[in-house]
Backbone as JSON, one array per atom type, in Angstrom:
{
  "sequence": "XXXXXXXXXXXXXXXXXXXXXXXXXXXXXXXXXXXXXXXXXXXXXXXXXXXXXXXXXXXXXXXXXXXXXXXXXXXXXXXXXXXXXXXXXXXXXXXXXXXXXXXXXXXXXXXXXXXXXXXXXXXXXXXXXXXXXXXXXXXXXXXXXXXXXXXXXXXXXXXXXXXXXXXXXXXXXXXXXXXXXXXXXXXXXXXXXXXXXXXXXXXXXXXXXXXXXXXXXXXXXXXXXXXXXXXXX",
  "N": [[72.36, -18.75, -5.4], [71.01, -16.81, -2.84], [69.47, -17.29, 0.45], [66.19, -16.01, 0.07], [63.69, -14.69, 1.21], [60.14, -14.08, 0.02], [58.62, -10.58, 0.25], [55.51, -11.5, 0.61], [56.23, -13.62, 1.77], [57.21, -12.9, 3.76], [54.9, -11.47, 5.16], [53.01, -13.17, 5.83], [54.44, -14.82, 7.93], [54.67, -12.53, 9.74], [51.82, -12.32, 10.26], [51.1, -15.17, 11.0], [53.0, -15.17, 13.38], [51.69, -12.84, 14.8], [49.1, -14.25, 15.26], [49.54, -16.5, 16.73], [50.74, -15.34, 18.86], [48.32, -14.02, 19.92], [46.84, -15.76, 20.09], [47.71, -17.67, 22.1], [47.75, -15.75, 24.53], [45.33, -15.75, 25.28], [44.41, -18.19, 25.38], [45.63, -18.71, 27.92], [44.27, -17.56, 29.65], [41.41, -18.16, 29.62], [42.18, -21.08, 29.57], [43.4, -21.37, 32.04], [41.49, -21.44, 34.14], [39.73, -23.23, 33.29], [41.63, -25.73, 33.82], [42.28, -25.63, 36.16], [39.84, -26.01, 37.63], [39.18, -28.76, 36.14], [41.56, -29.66, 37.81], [41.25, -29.97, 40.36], [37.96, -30.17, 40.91], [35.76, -33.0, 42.0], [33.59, -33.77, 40.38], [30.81, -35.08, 38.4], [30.96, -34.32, 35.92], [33.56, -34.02, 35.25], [34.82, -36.11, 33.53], [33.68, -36.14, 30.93], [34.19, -33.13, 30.32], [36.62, -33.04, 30.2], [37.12, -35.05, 28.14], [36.1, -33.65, 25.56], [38.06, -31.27, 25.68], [39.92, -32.49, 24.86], [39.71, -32.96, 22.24], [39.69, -31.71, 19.91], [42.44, -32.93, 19.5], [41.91, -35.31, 18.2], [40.31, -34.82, 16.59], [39.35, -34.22, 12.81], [40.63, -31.46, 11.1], [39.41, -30.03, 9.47], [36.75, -31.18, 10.1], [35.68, -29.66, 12.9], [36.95, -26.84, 11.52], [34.45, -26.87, 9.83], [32.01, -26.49, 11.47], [32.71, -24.82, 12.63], [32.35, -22.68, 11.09], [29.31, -23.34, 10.13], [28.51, -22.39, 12.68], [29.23, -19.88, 13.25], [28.76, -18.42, 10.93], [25.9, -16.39, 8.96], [23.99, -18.12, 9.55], [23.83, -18.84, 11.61], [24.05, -19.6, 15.51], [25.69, -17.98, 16.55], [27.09, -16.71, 14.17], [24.81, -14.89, 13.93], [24.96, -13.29, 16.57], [27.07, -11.97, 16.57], [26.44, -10.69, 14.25], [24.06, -9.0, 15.38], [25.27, -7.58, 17.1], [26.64, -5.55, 15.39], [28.98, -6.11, 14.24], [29.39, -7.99, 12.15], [30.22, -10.85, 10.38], [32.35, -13.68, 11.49], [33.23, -15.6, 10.12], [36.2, -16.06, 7.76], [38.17, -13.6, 8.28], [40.26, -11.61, 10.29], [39.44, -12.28, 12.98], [38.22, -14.43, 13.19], [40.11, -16.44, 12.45], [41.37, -16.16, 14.69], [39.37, -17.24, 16.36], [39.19, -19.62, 15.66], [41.38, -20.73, 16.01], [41.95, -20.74, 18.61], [40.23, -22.64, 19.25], [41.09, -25.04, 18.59], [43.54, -25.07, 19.44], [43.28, -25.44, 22.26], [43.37, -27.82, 23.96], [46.09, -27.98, 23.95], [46.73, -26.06, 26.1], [45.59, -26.11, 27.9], [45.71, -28.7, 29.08], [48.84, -29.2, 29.88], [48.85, -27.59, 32.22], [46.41, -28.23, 33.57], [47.89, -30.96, 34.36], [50.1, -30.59, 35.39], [48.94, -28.9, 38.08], [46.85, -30.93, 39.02], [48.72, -32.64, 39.99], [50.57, -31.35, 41.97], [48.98, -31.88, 44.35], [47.2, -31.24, 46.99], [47.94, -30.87, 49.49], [49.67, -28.39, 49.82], [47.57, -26.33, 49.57], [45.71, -26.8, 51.41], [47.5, -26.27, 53.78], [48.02, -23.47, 53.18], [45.12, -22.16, 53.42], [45.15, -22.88, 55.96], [46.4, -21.22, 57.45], [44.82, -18.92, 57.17], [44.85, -17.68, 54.56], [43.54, -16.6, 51.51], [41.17, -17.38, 48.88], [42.27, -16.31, 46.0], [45.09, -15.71, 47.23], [45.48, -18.01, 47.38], [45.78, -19.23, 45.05], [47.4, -17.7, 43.26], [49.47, -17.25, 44.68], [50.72, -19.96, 46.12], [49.62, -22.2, 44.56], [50.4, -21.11, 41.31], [53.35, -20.62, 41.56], [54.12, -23.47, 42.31], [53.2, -25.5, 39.89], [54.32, -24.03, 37.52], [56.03, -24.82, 35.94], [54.18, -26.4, 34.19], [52.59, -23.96, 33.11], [54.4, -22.66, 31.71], [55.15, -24.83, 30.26], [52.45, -25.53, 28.62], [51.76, -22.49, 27.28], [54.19, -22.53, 25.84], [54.03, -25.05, 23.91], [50.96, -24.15, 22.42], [51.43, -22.32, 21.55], [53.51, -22.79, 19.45], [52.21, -25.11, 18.12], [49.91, -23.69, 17.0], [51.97, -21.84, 15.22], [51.79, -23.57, 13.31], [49.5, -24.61, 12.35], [46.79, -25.54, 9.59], [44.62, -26.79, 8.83], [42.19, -26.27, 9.84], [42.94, -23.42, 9.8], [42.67, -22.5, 7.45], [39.85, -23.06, 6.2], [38.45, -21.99, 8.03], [39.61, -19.07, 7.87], [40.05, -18.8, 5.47], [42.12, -17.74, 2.56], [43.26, -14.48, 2.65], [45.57, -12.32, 1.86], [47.47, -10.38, 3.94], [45.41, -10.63, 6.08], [44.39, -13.11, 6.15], [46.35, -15.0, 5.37], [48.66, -17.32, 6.26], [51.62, -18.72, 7.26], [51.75, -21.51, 6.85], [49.56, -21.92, 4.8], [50.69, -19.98, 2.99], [52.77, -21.89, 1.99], [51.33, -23.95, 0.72], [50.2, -22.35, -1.47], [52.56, -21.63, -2.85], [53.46, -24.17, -3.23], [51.3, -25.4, -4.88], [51.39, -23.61, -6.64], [53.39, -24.24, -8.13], [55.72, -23.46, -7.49], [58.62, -24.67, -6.27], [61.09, -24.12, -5.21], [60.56, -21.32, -3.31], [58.62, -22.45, -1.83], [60.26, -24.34, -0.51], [61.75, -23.0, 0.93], [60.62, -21.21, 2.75], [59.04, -23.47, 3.99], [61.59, -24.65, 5.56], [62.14, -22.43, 7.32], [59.94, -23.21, 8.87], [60.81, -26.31, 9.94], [62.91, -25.52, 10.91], [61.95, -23.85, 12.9], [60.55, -25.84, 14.67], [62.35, -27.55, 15.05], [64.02, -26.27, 17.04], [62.14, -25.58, 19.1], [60.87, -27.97, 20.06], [63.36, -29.08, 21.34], [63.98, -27.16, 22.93], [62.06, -27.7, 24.43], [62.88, -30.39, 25.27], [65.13, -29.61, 26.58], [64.47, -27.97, 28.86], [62.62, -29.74, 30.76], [63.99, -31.38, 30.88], [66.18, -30.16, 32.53], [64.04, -29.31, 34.59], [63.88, -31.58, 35.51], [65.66, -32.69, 37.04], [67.66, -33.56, 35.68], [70.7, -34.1, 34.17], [72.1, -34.5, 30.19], [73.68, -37.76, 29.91], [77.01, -38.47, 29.54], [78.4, -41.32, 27.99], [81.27, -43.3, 28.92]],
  "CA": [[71.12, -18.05, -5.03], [70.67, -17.12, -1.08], [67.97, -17.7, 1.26], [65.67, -14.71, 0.66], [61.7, -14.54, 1.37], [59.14, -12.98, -0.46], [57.57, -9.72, 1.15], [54.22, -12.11, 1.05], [56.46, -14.53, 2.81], [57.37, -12.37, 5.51], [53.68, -10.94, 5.48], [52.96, -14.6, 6.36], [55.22, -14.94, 8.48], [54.41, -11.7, 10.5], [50.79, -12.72, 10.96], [51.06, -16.21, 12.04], [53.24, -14.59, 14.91], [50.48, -12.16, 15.23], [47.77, -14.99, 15.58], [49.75, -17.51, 17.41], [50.72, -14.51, 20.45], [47.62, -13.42, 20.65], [45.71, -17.08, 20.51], [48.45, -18.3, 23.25], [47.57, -15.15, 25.86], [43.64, -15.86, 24.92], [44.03, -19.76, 26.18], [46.1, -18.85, 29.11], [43.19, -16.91, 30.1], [40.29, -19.06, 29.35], [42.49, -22.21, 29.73], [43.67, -21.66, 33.16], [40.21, -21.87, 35.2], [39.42, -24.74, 32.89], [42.28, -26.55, 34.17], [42.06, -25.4, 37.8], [38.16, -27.01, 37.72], [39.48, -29.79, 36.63], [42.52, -30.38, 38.93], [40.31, -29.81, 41.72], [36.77, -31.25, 40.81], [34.88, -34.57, 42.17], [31.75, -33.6, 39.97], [30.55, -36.58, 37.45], [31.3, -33.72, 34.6], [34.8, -34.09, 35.03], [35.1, -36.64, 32.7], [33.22, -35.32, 29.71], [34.74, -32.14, 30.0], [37.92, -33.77, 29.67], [36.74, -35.4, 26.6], [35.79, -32.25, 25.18], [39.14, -30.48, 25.64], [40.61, -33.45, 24.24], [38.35, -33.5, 21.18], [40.58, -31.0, 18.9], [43.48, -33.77, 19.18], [41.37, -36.57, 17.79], [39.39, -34.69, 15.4], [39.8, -34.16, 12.04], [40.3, -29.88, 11.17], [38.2, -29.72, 8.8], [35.69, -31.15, 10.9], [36.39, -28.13, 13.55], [36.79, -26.13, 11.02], [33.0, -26.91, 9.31], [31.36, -26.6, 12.64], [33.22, -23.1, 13.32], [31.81, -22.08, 9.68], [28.52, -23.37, 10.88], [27.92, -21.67, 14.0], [29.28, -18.45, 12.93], [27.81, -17.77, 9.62], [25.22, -15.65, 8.79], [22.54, -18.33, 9.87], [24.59, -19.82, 12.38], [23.49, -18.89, 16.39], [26.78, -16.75, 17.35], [27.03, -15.25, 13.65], [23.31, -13.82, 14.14], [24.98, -12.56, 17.82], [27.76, -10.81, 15.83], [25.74, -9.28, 13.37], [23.26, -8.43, 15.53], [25.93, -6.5, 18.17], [27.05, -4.69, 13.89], [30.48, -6.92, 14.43], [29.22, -8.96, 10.95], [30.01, -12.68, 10.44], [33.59, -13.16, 11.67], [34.38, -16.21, 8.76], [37.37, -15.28, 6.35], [38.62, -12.54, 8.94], [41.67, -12.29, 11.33], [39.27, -12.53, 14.06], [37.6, -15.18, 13.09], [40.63, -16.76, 12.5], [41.66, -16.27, 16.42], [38.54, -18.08, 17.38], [39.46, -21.05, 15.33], [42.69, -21.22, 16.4], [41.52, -21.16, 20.25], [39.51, -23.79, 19.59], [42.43, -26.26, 17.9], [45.02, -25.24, 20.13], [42.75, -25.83, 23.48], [44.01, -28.61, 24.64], [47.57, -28.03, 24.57], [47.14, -25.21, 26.87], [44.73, -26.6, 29.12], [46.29, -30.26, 29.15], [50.04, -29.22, 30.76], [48.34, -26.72, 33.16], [45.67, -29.36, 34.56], [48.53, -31.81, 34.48], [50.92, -29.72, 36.78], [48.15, -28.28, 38.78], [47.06, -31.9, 39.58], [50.59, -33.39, 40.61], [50.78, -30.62, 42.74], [47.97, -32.7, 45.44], [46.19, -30.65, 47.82], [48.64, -30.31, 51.17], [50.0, -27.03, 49.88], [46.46, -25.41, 49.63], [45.42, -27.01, 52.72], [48.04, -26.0, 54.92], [47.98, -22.35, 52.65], [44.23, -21.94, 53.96], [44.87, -22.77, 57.27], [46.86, -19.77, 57.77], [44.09, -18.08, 56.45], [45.27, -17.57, 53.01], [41.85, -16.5, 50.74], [41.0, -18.3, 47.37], [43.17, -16.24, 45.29], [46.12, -16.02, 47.52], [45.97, -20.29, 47.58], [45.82, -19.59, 43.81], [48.49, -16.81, 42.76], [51.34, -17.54, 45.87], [51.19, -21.31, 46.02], [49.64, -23.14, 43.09], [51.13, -20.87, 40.17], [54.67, -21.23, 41.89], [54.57, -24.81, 42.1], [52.84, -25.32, 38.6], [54.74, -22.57, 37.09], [56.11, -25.51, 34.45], [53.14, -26.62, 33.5], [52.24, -23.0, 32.56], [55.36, -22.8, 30.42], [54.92, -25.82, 28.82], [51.25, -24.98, 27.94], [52.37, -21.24, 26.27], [55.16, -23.11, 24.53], [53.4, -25.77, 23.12], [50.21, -23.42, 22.25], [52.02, -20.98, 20.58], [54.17, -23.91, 18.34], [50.98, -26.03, 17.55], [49.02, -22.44, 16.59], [52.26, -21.99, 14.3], [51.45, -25.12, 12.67], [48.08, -24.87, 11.61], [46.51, -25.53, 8.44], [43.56, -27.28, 7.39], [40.98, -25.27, 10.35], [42.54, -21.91, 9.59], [42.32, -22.26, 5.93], [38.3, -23.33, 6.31], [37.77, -20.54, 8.93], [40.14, -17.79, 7.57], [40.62, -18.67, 4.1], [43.25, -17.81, 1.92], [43.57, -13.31, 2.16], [46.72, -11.66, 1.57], [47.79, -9.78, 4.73], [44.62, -10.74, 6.84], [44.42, -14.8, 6.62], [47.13, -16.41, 5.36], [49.49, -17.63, 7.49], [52.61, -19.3, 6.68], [50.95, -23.11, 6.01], [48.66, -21.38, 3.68], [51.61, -19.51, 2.1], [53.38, -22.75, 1.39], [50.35, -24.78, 0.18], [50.36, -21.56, -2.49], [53.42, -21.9, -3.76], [53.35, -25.95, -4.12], [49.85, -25.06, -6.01], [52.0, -22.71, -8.07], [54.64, -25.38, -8.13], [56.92, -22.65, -7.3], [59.18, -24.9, -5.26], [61.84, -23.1, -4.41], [59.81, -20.65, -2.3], [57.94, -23.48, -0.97], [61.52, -25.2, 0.54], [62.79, -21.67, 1.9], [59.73, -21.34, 3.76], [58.74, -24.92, 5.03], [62.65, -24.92, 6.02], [61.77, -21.97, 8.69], [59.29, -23.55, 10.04], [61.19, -27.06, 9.9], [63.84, -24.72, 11.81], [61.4, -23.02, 14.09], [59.94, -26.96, 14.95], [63.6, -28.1, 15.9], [64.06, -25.46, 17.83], [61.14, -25.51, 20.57], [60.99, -29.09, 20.68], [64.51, -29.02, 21.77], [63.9, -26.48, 24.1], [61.49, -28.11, 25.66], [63.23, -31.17, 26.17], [66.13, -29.62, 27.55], [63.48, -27.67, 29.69], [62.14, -30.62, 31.37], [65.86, -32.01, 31.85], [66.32, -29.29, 33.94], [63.23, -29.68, 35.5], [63.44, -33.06, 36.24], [67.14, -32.84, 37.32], [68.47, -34.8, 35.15], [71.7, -33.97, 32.75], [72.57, -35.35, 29.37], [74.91, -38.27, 30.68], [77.89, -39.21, 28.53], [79.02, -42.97, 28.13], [82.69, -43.53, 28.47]],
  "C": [[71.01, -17.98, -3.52], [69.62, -17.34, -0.96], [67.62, -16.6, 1.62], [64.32, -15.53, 0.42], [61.66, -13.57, 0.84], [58.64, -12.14, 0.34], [56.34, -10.79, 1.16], [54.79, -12.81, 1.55], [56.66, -14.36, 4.05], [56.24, -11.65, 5.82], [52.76, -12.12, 6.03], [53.15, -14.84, 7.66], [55.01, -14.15, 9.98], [52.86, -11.9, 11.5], [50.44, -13.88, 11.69], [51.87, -15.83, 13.16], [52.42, -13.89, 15.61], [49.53, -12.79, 16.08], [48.18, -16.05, 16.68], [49.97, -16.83, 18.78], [49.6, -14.42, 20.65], [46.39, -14.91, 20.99], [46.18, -17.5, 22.05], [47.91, -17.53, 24.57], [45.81, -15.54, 25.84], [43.73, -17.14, 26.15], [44.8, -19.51, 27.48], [45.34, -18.39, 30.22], [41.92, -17.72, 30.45], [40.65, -20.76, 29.49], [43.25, -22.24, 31.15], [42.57, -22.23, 34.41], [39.77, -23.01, 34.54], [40.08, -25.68, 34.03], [42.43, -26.86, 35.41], [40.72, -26.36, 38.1], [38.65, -28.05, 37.95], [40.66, -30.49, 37.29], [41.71, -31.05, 40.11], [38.84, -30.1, 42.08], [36.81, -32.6, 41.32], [33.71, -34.45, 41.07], [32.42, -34.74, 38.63], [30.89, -35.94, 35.81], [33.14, -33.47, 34.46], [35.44, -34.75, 33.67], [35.05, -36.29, 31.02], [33.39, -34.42, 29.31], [36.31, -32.09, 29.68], [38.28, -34.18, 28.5], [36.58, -34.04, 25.7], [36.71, -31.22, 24.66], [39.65, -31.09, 24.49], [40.48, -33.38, 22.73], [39.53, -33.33, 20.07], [41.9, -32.11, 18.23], [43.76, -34.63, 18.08], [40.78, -36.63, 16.28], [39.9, -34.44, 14.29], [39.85, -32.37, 12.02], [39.72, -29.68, 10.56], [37.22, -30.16, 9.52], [35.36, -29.98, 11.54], [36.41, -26.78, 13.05], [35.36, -25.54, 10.36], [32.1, -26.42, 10.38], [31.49, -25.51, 13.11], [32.38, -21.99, 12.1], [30.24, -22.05, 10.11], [28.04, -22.14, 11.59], [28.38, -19.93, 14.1], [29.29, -18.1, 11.49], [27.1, -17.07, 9.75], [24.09, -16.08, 9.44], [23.03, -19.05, 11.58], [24.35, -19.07, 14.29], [25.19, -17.34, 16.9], [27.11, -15.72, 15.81], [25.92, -14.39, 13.38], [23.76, -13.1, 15.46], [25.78, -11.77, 17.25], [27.32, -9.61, 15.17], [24.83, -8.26, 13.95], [23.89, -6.73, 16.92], [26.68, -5.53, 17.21], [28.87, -5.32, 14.03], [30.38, -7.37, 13.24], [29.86, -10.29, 11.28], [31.97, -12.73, 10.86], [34.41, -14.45, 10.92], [35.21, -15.26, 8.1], [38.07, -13.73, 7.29], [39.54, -12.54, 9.82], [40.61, -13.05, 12.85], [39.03, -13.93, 14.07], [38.64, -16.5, 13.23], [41.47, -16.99, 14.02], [41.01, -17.34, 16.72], [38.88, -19.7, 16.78], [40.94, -21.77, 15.51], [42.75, -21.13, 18.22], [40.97, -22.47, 20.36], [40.32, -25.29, 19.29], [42.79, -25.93, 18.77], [44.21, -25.77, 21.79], [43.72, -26.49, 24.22], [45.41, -28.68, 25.05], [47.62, -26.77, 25.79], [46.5, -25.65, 28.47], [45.69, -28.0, 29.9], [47.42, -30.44, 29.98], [49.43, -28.3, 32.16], [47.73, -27.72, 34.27], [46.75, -30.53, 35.51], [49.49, -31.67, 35.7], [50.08, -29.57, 37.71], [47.78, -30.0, 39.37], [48.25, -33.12, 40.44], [50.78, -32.75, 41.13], [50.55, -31.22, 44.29], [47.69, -31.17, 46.23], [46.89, -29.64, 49.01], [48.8, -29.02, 51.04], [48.8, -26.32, 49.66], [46.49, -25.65, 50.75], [45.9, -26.21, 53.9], [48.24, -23.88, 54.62], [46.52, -21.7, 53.55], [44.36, -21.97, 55.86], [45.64, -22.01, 58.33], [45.7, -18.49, 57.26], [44.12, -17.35, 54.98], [43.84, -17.5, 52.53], [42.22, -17.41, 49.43], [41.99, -18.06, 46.66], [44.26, -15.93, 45.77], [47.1, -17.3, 47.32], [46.41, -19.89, 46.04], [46.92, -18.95, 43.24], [50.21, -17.31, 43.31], [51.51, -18.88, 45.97], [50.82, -22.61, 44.22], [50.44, -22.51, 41.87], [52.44, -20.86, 40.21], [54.94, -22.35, 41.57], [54.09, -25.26, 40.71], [53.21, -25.06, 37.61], [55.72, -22.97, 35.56], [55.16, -25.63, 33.68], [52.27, -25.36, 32.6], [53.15, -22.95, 31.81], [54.99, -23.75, 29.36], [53.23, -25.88, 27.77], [51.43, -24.31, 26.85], [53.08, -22.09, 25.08], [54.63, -23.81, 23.35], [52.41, -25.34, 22.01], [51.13, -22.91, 21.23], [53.05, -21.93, 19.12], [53.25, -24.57, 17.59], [50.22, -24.83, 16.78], [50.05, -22.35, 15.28], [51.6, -22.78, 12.9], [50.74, -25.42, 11.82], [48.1, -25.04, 10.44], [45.15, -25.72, 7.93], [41.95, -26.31, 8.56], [41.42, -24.02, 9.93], [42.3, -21.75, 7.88], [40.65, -22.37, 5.49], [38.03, -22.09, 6.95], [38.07, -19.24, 7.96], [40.27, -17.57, 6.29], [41.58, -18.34, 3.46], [43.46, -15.57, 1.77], [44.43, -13.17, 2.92], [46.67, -11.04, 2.77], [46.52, -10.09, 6.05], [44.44, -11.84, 7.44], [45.36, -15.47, 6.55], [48.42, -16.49, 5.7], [50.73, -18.34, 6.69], [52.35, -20.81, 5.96], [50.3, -22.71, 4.99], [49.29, -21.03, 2.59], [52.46, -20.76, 1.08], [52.94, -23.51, 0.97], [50.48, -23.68, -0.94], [51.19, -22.17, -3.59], [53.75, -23.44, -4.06], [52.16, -25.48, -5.1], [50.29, -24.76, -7.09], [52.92, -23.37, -8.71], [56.36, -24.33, -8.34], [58.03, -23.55, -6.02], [60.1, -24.68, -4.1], [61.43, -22.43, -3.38], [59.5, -21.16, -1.34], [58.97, -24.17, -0.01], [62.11, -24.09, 1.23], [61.9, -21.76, 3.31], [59.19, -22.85, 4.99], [60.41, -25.03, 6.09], [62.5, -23.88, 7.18], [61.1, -22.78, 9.64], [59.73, -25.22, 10.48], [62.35, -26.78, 10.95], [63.37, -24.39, 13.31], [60.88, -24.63, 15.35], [61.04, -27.03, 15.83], [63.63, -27.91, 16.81], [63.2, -25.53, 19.2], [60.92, -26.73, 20.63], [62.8, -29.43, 21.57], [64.63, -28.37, 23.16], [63.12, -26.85, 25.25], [62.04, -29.57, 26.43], [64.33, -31.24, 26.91], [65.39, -28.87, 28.99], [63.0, -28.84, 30.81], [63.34, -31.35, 32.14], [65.8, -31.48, 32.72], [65.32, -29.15, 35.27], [63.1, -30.83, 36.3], [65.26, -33.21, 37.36], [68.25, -33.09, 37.0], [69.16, -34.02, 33.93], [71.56, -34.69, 32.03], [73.55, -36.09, 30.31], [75.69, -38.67, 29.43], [78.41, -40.39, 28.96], [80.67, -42.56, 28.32], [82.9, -44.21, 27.56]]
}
């Protein structure tokens, strides 16, 4: 028997690439000035906004997930702003499914960004400004150069962890055919169905796809750091 996928497996398949590109350019957006703040903050909200980012790590997804159900429902304050801009409630929908996968993946995008952006220190703004360099010169020509890992490893991560998902997009997005369900969803199916077969083709991609970008990133970092594999004699 070869290793074929179901059209619903590669309709799976297609949309968690869908959701995980377009979550990844979302947080690089909304998770870069995060991270900039806090490189570069003294304020006493540093901390708690730290916590905050963090949260997604710690928490359970269904928690995350209940709380996203919540607040955008029908009674919920942002799905009364939906409905009321004729958008409707954006549970069980791809979009909806975006926003709950911004809100899980957060931290990995924010977290390497801040992390770089802080280990950077200061001098190279400093001495950037005192050529007269403006805000977003300091910010485009020197910090995203030197940084310019930490933005990789963000994307990467983001976009692998978004793969991943399961128990928030299945609460948010639910379980429809070409709109919600994602490859985790797909392979929770077919165990359900106790179709196993299916279930080991598929988990084995993404068991593949895992290898793969963890690998990459830690030969990534090799290179970054300087450092070759060394062989023993």
């Amino acid at each position: 028997m070869g290793f074929e996928l179901s059209p619903q497996d590669w309709q799976a398949i297609g949309l968690t690439l869908r959701v995980s590109t377009l979550t990844t350019l979302i947080l690089l957006v909304l998770g870069t000035p995060i991270a900039w703040w806090l490189a570069r903050t003294r304020s006493a909200w540093k901390a708690p906004v730290m916590a905050v980012v963090a949260m997604p790590i710690v928490l359970p997804p269904t928690v995350i997930g209940f709380y996203l159900l919540v607040l955008m429902g029908p009674k919920g304050p942002v799905g009364e702003l939906t409905q009321a801009l004729g958008i409707g409630i954006l549970p069980f929908t791809f979009w909806g499914l975006i926003v709950a996968s911004v809100f899980y993946s957060l931290p990995f995008m924010v977290q390497p960004i801040h992390n770089a952006l802080e280990a950077m220190g200061t001098r190279p703004l400093e001495a950037a400004a005192m050529l007269r360099a403006g805000p977003w010169d300091r910010f485009f020509h020197v910090a995203v150069p030197l940084a310019w890992p930490g933005f990789i490893t963000g994307m990467v991560m983001t976009f692998a962890h978004t793969v991943g998902e399961f128990g928030v997009v299945l609460m948010v997005g639910g379980n429809i055919p070409g709109q919600t369900r994602v490859v985790s969803v797909q392979i929770y199916d077919h165990v359900e169905a106790l179709e196993y077969t299916q279930a080991h083709r598929l988990a084995l991609v993404m068991l593949v796809f895992a290898f793969v970008v963890l690998l990459a990133m830690q030969w990534f970092n090799q290179r970054r750091a300087g450092t070759a594999p060394r062989t023993v004699a």
